[in-house]
Structure formats: structure tokens, C-alpha cells
C-alpha positions in Angstrom: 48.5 19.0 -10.2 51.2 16.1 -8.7 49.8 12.9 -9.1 49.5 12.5 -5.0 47.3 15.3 -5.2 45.0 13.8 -8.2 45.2 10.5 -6.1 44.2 11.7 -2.6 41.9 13.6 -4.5 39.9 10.7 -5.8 40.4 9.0 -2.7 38.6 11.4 -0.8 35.5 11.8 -3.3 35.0 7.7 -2.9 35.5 8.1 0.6 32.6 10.6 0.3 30.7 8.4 -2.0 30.4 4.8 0.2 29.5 7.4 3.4 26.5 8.5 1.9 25.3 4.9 0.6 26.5 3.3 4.1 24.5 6.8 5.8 21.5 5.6 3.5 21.6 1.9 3.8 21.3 2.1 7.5 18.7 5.3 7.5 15.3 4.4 8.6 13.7 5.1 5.2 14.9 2.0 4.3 13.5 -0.1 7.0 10.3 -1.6 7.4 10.5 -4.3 4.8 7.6 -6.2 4.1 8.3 -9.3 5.6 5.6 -11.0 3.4 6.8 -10.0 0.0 9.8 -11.8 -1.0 12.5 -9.9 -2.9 12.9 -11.2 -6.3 16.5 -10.3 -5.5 17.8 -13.3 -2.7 21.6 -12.7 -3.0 22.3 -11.6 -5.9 25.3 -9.7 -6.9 24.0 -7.2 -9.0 25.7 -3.8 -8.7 23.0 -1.8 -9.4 24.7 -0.6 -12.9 21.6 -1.3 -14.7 19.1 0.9 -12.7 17.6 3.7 -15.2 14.9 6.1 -15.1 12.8 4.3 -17.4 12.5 1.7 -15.0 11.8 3.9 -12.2 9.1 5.8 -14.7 7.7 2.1 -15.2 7.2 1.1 -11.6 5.0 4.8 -11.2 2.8 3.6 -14.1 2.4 0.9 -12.7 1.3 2.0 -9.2 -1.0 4.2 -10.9 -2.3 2.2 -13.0 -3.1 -0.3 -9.7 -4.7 3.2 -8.0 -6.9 3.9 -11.0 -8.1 0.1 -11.6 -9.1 -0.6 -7.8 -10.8 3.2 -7.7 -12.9 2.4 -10.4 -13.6 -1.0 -9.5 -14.9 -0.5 -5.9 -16.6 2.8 -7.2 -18.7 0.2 -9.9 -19.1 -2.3 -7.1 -19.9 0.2 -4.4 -22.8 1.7 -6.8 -24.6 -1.9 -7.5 -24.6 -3.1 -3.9 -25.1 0.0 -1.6 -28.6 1.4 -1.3 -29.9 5.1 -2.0 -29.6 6.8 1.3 -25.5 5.7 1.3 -25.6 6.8 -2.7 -26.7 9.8 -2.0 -24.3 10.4 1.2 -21.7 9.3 -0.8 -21.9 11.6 -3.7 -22.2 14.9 -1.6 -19.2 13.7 0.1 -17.3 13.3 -2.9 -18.6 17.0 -4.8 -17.4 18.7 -1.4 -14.0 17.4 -1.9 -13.9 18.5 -5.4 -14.4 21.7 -4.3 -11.7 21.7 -1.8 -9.2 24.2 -3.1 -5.8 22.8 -1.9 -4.4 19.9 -3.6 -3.1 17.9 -1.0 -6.1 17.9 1.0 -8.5 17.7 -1.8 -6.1 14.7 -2.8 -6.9 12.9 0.9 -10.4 13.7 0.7 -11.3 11.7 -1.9 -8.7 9.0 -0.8 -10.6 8.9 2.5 -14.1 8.9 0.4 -12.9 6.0 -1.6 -11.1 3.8 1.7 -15.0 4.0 3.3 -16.7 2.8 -0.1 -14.0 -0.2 0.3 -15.0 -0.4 3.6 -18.8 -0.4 3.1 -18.5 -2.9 0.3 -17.0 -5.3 3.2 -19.6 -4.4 5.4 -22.0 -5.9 3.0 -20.6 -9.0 3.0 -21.2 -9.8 6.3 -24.7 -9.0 6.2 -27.3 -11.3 5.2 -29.1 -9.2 2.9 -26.0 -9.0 0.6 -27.2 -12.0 -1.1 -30.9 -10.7 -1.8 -28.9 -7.8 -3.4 -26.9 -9.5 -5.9 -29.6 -12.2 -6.9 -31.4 -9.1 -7.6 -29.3 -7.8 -10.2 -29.6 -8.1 -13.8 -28.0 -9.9 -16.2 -25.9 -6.7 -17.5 -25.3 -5.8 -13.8 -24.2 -9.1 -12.8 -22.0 -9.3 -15.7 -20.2 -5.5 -14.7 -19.9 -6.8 -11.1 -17.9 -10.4 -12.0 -15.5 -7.6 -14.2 -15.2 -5.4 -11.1 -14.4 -8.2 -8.8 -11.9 -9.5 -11.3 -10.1 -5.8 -11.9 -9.7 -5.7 -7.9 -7.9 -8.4 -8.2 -5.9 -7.7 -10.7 -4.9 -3.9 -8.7 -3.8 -6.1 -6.1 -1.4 -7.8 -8.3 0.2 -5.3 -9.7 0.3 -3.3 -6.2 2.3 -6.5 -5.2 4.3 -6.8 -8.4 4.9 -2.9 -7.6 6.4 -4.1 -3.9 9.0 -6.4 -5.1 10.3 -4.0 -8.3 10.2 -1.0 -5.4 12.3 -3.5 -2.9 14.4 -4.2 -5.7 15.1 -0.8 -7.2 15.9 0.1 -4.0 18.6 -2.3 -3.3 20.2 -1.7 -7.0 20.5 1.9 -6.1 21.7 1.2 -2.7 24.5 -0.9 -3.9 25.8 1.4 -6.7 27.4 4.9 -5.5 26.8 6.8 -9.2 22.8 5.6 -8.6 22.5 6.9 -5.3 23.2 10.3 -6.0 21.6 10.2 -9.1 17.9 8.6 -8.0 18.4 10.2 -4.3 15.4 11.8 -4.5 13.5 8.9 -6.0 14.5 6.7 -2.5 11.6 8.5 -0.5 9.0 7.4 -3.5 10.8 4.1 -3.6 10.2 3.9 0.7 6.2 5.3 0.2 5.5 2.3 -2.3 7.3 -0.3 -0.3 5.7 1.1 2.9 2.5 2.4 1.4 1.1 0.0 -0.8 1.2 -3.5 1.1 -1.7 -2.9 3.6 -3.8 -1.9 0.2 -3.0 -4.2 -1.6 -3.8 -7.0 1.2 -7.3 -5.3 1.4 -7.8 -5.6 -2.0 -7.2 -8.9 -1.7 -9.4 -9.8 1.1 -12.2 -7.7 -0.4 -11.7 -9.4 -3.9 -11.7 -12.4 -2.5 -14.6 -12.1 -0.2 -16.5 -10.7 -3.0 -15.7 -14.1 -5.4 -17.2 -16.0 -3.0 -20.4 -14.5 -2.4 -21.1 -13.9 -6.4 -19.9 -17.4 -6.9 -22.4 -18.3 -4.3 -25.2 -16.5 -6.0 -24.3 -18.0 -9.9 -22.4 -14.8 -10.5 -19.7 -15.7 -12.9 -16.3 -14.2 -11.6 -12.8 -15.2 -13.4 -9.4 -14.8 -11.4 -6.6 -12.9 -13.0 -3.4 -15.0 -12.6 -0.8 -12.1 -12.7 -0.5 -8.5 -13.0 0.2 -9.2 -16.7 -3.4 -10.2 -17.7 -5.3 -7.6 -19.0 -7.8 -5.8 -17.3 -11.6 -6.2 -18.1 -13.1 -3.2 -20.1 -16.5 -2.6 -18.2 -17.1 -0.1 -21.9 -15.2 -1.6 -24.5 -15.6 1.8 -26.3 -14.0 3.4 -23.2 
């Protein structure tokens, strides 16, 4: 092979390479920024050279590890405030989706099932009888219900802390040729959580906070986790 031919050669394949970032920079999957999450980024330089799959592996722990905190949370709040009747609907609801055969829709079924507990747990706030509720509980009750308010919180951290690393990942792969055709088919992930996870995390937020106040207003102690590094509160420390 003449050196001409090696050099055109190589010319072409970069040629190739900066199309398919440009093609991906300006695709839609990349748009949609959340416009009130900051990226950690600003304008910085970085080439994307550091990008890795353990990093990518990290920020899907860490989204599932948000999706498995506020779950359990809202379930253990949902059970203390809501009365028999809803209990009751509740728990049918959620042993028909676990019979649901498909994966996907079993998968939204209980999604859905766990949106309206969220949902319900709200609607208690803005009743009255809310109050009568908690001041009803007992001691050990009130004490799981301050550690379920203050894991919801923390799920809404790390959904948020799980924002900015997807916004950033996404612009280190963006800049670097070699990373977008190696973590192409992470981008679509990258777009879901970036997407995806802001309107939760914001309700997380309103309902954690809405909750703090009521339980504060009924002497129901309730700390506030300052970043998605603190740990989460064991409701079974043998768990």
C-alpha cells in the first residue's frame, strides 16, 4: 500500500468518525436538557478520554438504587397513612400485576401502582384528617414514618445527582469519536435518565417536603439528608 493510499485512507475513516458525532450531537435524543439542572460541566475542555464503563455501570446503580429507596419509602408511608378500604384496593392491584406474564407490561403495572400510592400520599396532605392520622400513630410508627420521609428525600438527591453525571457522560462521549462508537448504545439510556428522571425526582421532592412539614407540625421528628452521599435510614437494621 503507497503512502497516499494509507493517508486518504485515514482521512476518510475520520471523515466518517466526526459525521457520526456531528449526526449525534444535533439528533433529537440529545435535546431536551433540563433547563433546571445545571451541568457540572460549564465549559470545560474535557475530551471525553476519560469516559469508562465503570462509570456508566455506576450512574445505573445509582438510578436504581434512587428507584428502590423512593419505592420502598412511599410503599412504608402509603401503609401508615391510607385507610383499609384503599389497603385493600391497593394490594389486589398489585398481586394482578404480579401475575401479568409479560415483562414489560408487568414492569408498568406496578410502576403505575406505585405513581398512584405517591399520588394518594399527596392527596392526604391536603386533607384535614391527615393530621388526626399521624397524631394517631405510635411511637414506633412515627419513628418509621420520619425515616421514610427522610429516604424520599434522599431518592430525590441521588435522582438529581443521577441528572448531572447523565448530562455529563453524555457530553464526554459526545466530544470523543473512539467513545461514541463505543457507548453508542449507552446514549439512549444516557437520554431516558436525563429525560426520565427529573419530573420524579421533582415529585419526590414536593412530596418529601410536603410530608416534613405536616410531621413537623404534628412533633414528628424528621431529619433532612443534605446530599445523595448520606446514607440511607435502615427502617430494619437487620435488613
Amino acid at each position: 500500500m503507497s503512502k497516499n493510499t494509507w493517508f486518504t485512507g485515514k482521512v476518510k475513516l475520520g471523515l466518517a468518525l466526526i459525521s457520526l458525532v456531528v449526526l449525534l450531537a444535533s439528533s433529537p435524543l440529545f435535546g431536551g436538557m433540563l433547563d433546571n439542572v445545571k451541568s457540572p460541566l460549564g465549559k470545560s475542555k474535557d475530551t471525553g478520554s476519560n469516559v469508562s464503563r465503570n462509570d456508566l455501570d455506576g450512574l445505573y446503580a445509582l438510578c436504581c438504587d434512587a428507584d428502590n429507596l423512593l419505592q420502598k419509602s412511599v410503599d412504608l408511608t402509603f401503609n401508615m397513612l391510607a385507610n383499609k378500604d384503599e389497603l385493600q384496593k391497593m394490594e389486589l392491584r398489585m398481586r394482578e400485576a404480579n401475575n401479568i406474564k409479560d415483562p414489560k407490561e408487568k414492569e408498568a403495572a406496578i410502576n403505575k401502582i406505585e405513581q398512584d400510592k405517591a399520588a394518594l400520599v399527596q392527596k392526604y396532605l391536603d386533607e384535614q384528617q391527615i393530621s388526626q392520622k399521624m397524631q394517631s400513630l405510635n411511637a414506633e410508627q412515627r419513628k418509621l414514618l420520619g425515616i421514610a420521609i427522610y429516604n424520599i428525600l434522599l431518592a430525590s438527591l441521588k435522582d438529581k445527582d443521577a441528572v448531572e453525571k447523565a448530562q455529563q457522560l453524555t457530553q464526554k462521549i459526545q466530544a470523543n469519536p473512539a467513545a461514541s462508537t463505543s457507548y453508542a448504545g449507552d446514549l439512549p439510556k444516557l437520554k431516558d435518565i436525563v429525560t426520565g428522571v427529573p419530573p420524579q425526582a421533582d415529585k419526590a421532592v414536593t412530596l418529601g417536603t410536603n410530608l416534613t412539614k405536616v410531621a413537623r407540625a404534628n412533633k414528628i421528628e424528621v431529619a433532612v439528608p443534605k446530599s445523595s452521599s448520606d446514607p440511607k435510614k435502615e427502617v430494619d437494621p437487620d435488613k
